[in-house]
RODO-2510 file (C-alpha; in nm, 4 decimals, decimal comma):
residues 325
     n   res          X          Y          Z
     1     x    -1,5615    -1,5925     0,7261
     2     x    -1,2160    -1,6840     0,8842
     3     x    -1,1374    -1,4572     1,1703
     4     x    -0,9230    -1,4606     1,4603
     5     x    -1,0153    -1,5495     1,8012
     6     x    -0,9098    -1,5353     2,1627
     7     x    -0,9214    -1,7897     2,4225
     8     x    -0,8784    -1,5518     2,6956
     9     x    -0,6510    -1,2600     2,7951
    10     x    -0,3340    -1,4125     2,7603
    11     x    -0,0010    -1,4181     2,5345
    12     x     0,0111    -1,4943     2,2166
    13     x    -0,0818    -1,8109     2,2523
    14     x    -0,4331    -1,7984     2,2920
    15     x    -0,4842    -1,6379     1,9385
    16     x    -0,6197    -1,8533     1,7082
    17     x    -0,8296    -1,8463     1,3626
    18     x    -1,1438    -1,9894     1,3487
    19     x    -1,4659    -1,9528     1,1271
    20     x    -1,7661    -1,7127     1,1976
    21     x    -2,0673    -1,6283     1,0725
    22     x    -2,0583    -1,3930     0,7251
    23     x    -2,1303    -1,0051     0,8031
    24     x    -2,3520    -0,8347     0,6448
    25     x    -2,3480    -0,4323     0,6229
    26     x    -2,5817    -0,2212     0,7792
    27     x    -2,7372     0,1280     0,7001
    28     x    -2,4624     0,3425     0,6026
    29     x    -2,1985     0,0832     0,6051
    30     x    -1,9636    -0,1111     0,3341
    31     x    -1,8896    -0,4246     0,3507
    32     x    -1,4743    -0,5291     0,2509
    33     x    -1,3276    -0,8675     0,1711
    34     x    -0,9982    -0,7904     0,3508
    35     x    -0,7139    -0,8104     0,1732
    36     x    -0,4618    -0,7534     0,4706
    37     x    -0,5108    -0,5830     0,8354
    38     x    -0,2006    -0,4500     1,0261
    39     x    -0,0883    -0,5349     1,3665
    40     x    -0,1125    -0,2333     1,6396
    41     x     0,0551    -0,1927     1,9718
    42     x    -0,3413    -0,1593     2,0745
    43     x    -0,4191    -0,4640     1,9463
    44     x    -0,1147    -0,6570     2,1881
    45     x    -0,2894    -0,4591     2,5050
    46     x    -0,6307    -0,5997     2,3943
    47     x    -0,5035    -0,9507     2,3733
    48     x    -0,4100    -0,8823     2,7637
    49     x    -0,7362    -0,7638     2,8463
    50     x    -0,6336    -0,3902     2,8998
    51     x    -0,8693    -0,2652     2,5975
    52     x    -1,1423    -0,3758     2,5472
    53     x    -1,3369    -0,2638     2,1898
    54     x    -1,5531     0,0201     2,2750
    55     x    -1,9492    -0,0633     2,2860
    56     x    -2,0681    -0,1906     1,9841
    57     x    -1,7631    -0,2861     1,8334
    58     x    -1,6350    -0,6174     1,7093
    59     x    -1,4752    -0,8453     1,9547
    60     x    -1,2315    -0,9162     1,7073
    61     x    -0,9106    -0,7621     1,6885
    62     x    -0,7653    -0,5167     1,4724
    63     x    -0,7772    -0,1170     1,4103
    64     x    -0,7650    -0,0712     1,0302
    65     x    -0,7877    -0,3314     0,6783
    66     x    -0,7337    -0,2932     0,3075
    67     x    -0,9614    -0,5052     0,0619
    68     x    -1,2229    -0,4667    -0,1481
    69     x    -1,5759    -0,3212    -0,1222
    70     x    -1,8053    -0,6459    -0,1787
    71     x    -2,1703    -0,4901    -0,0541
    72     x    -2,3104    -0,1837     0,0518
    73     x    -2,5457    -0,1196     0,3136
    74     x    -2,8840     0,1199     0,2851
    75     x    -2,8099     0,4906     0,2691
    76     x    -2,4852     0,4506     0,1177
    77     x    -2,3974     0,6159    -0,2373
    78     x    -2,0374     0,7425    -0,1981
    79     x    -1,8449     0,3676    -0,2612
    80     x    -1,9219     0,1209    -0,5196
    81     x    -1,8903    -0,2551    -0,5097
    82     x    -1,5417    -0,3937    -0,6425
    83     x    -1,3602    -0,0707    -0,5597
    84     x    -1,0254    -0,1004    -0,3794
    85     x    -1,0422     0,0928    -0,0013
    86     x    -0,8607     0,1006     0,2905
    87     x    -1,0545     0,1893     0,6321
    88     x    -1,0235     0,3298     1,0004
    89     x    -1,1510     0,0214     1,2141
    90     x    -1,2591     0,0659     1,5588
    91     x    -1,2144    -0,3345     1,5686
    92     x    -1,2758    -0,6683     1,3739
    93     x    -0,9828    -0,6444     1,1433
    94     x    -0,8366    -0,9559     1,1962
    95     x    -1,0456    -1,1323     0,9879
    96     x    -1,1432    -1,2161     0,5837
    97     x    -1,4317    -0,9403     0,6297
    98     x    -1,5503    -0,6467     0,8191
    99     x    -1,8163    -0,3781     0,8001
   100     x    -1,7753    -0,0203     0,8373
   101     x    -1,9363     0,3368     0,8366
   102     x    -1,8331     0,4283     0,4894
   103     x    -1,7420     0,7743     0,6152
   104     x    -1,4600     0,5588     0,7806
   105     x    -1,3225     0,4003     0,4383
   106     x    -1,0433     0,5404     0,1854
   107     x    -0,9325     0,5086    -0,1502
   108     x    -0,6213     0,3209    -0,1998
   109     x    -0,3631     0,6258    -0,2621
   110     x    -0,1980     0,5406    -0,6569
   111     x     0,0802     0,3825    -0,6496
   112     x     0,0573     0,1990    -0,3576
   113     x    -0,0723    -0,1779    -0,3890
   114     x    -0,3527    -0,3664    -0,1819
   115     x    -0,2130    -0,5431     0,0377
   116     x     0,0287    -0,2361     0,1745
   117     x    -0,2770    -0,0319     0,1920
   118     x    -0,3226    -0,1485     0,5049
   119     x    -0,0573    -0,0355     0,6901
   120     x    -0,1760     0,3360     0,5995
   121     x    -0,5177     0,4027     0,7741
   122     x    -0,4074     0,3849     1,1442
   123     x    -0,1135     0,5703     1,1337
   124     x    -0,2220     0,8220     0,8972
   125     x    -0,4800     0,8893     1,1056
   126     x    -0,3259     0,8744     1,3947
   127     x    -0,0629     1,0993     1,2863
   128     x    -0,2710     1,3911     1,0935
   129     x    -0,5208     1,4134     1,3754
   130     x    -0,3253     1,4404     1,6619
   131     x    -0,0082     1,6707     1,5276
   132     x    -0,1450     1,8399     1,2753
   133     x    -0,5034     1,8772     1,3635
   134     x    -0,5113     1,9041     1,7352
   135     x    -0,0975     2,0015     1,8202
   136     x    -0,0895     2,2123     1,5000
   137     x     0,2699     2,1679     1,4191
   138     x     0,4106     2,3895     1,1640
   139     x     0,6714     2,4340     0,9067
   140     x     0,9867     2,5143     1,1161
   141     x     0,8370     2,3831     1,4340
   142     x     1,0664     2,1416     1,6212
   143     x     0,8783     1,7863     1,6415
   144     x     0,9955     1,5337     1,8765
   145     x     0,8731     1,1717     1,8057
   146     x     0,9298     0,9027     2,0092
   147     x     0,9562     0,5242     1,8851
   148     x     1,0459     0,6494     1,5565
   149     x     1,1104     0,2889     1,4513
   150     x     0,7952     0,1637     1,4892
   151     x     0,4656     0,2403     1,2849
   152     x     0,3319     0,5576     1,4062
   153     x     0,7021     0,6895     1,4118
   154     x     0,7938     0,6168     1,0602
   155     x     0,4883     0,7924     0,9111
   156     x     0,5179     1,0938     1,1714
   157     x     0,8778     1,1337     1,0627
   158     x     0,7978     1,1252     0,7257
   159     x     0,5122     1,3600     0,7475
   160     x     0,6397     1,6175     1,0031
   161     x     0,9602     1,6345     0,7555
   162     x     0,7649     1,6965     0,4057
   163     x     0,5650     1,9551     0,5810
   164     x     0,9041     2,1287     0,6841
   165     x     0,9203     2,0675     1,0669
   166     x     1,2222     1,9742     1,2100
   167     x     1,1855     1,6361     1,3372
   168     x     1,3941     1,4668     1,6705
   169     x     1,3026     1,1158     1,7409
   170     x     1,3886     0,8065     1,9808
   171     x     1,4809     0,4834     1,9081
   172     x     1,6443     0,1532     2,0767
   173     x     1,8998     0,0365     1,7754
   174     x     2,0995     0,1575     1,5664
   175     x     1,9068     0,0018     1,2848
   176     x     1,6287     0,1925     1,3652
   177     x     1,8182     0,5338     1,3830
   178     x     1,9541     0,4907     1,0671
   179     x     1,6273     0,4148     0,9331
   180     x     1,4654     0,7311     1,0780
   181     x     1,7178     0,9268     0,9609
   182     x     1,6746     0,7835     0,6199
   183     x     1,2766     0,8393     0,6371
   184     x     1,3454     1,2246     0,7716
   185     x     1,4969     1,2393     1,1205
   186     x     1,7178     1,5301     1,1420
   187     x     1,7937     1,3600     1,4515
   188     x     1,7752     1,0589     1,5574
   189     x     1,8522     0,9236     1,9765
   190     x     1,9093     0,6431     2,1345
   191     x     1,7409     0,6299     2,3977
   192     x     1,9113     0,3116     2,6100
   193     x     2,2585     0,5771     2,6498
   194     x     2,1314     0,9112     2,5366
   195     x     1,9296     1,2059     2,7679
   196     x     1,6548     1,3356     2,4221
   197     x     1,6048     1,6464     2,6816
   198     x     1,9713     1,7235     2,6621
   199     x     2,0027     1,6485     2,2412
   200     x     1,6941     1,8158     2,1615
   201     x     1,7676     2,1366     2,3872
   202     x     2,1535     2,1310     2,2210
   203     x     2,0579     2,1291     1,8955
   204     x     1,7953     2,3951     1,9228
   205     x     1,9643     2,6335     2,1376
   206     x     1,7711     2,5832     2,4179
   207     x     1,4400     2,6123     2,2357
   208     x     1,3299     2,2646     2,3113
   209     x     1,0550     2,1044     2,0977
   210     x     0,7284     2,2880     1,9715
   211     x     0,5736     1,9023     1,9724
   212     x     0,6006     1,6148     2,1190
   213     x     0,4099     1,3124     2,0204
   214     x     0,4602     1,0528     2,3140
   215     x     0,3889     0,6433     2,3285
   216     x     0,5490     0,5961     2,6845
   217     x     0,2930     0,7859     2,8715
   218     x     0,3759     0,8081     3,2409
   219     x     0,7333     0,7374     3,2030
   220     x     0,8303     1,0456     3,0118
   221     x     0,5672     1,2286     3,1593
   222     x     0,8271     1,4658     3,3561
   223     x     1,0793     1,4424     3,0647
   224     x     0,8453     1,5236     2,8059
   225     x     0,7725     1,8565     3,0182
   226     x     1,0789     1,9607     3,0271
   227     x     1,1656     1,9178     2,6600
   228     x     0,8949     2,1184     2,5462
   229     x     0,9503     2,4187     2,4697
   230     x     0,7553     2,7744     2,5519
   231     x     0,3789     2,7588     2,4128
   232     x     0,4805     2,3906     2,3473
   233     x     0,2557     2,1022     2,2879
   234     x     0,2990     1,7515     2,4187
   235     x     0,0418     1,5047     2,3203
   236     x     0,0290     1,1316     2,5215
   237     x    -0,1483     0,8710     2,2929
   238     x     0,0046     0,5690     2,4925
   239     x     0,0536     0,4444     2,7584
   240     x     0,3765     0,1331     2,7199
   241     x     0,5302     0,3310     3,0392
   242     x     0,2402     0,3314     3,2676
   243     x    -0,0870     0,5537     3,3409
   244     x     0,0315     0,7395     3,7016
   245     x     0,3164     0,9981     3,7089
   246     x     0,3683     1,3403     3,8933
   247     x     0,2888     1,6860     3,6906
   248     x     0,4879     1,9474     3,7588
   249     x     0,2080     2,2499     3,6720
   250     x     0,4415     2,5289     3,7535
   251     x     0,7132     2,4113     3,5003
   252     x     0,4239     2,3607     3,2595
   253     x     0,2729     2,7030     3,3477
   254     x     0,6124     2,9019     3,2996
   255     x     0,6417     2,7310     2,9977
   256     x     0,2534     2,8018     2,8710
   257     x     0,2264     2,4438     2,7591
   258     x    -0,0509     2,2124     2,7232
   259     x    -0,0429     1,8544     2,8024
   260     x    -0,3114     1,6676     2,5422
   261     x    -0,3901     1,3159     2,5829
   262     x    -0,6010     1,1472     2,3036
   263     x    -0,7738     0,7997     2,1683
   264     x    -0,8171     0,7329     1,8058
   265     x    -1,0876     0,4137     1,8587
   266     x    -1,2898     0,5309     2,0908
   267     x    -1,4215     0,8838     1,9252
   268     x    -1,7208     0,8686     1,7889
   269     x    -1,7733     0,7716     1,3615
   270     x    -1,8702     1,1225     1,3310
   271     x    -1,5324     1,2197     1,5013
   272     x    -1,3605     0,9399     1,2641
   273     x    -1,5506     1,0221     1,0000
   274     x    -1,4131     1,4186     0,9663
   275     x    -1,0157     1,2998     1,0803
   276     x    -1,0740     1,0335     0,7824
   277     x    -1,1922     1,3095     0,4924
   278     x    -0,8907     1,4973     0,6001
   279     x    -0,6695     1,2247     0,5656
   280     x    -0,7599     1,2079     0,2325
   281     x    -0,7404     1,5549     0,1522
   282     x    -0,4159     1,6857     0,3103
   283     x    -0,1924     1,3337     0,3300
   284     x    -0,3260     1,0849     0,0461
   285     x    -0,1356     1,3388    -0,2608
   286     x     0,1464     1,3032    -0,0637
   287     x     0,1441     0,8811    -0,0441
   288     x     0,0079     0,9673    -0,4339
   289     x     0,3489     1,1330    -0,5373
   290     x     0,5858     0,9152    -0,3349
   291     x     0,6699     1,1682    -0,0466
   292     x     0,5586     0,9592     0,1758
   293     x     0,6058     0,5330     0,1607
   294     x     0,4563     0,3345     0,4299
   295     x     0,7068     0,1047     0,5980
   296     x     0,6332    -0,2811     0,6277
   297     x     0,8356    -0,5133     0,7979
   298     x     0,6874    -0,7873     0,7503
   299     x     0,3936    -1,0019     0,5462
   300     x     0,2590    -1,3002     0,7753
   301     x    -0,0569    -1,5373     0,7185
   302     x    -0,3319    -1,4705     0,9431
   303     x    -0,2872    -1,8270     1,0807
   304     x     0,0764    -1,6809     1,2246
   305     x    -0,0817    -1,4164     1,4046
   306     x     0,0673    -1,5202     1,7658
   307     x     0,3964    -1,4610     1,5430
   308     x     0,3039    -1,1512     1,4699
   309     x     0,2328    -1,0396     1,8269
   310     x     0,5605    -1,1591     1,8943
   311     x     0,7405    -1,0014     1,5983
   312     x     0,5907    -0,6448     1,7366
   313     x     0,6959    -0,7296     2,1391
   314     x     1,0452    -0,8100     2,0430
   315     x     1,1328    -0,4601     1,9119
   316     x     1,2992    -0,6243     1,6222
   317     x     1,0008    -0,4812     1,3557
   318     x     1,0453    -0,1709     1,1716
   319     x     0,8001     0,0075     1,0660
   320     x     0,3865    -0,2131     1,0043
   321     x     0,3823    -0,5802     1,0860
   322     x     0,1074    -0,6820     0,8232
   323     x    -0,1756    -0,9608     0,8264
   324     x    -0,3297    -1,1588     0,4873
   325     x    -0,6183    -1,3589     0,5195
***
């Protein structure tokens, strides 16, 4: 199989595609000819060295795939050879095949083709599991997403707005305001010349936000406190603007908040496994009806994959940066 490889933490540079050995599934996993994998911030900080796969895992990079089941391993009834999946990766999707607990794989949702499929298993995930499931944001809730331009933010828009939240969101450009504003935003900041503590607290009387879903980590860390509103729920699953900041626990006590941080890759299939079923059951009819679109900048050859990486550190990307074998 074709697959990228790494000569060493590094830039994008040291990506390169090579050939490895053919996979073969084992007991209770599928094995998919990948149609296309999607670039993830993650995947950038594991090209540095800062993440590596969790034990057991492939080497290789990349967090989800679309393609199409080609074998099945022992134990495993609920997929058929030749159907057309998506899957939740906990690595090796940079490549022309993977293997994976089934539990872990998706249907395609109608209407949406192969190849675009794989800019949906991350983020839905993502997404579902950590605002819905764990922050349990609610219709009129106040949701406050930052890097609304990028993948995570374009699907959390999208799905915080059809469930009837009222969604606030960051971004760097005015391109990407207007395109979260398009997707859902009710508001959209910039956050190079505008406070989002000040916006957000304006234009809910002082409420603040009921959820925050944060990228930046330490950074916003104090910010992110103070925007939340009372009983409010901010949940960290990044870390672009550092790991160490200060916690002010009287501000957070007054306020009856709870500060969640959370990892998608390194919870166990079982873990996976449930967040993936209710994927499919609560978000999937709305990707099946058109509420929700995924958002693809771009379509690149796996043998462009340092332009990728570079594509997603520029900023310039909205939306998934996507990967064909």
């Amino acid at each position: 199989m074709r697959a990228v490889t790494q000569s060493g933490p590094g830039g994008p540079e040291t990506l390169t595609v090579t050939e490895l050995p053919d996979l073969v599934p084992g007991p209770g996993e599928v094995l998919i000819h990948v149609a296309a994998t999607a670039v993830n911030r993650a995947d950038l900080l594991q090209r540095q060295g800062f993440y590596p796969p969790p034990p057991g895992a492939s080497d290789v990079i990349g967090l989800e795939c679309s393609g199409t089941i080609a074998a099945l391993g022992d134990g495993v009834e609920t997929w058929s050879v030749g159907e057309q999946v998506c899957a939740l990766l906990a690595g090796g999707g940079y490549a022309s095949q993977v293997v994976v607990p089934a539990a872990q794989v998706m249907p395609v949702p109608e209407g949406i083709d192969l190849v675009t499929a794989a800019a949906l298993p991350e983020v839905a995930c993502t997404v579902w599991s950590n605002v819905f499931m764990v922050a349990g944001l609610g219709p009129g809730d106040v949701f406050l997403v930052h890097g609304g331009g990028g993948g995570i933010g374009t699907f959390a828009i999208q799905l915080a707005a059809k469930t009837g939240a009222r969604v606030f969101t960051t971004a760097g450009s005015e391109e990407k305001l207007a395109r979260c504003r398009e997707l859902g935003a009710e508001v959209a900041i910039n956050y190079h010349d505008e406070d989002f503590v000040a916006v957000v607290k304006e234009a809910t009387g002082g409420r603040g936000a009921d959820v925050v879903l944060d990228n930046m980590g330490a950074k916003y860390l104090g910010r992110n406190v103070d925007v939340l509103a009372d009983e409010g729920r901010l949940v960290i699953i990044g870390m672009q603007g550092g790991v160490k900041a200060e916690l002010n626990i009287a501000q957070l006590l007054a306020k009856r908040g709870a500060v969640i941080a959370t990892a998608l890759r390194s919870r166990p299939v079982e873990g996976k496994s449930r967040i993936c079923a209710s994927v499919v059951e609560h978000v999937w009819p709305l990707v099946d009806d058109g509420s929700i679109v995924p958002v693809v900048s771009a379509v690149l050859p796996l043998d462009r994959v340092g332009d990728a990486h570079r594509l997603i550190e520029s900023g310039d990307s909205v939306g998934k940066v996507l990967l064909t074998p």
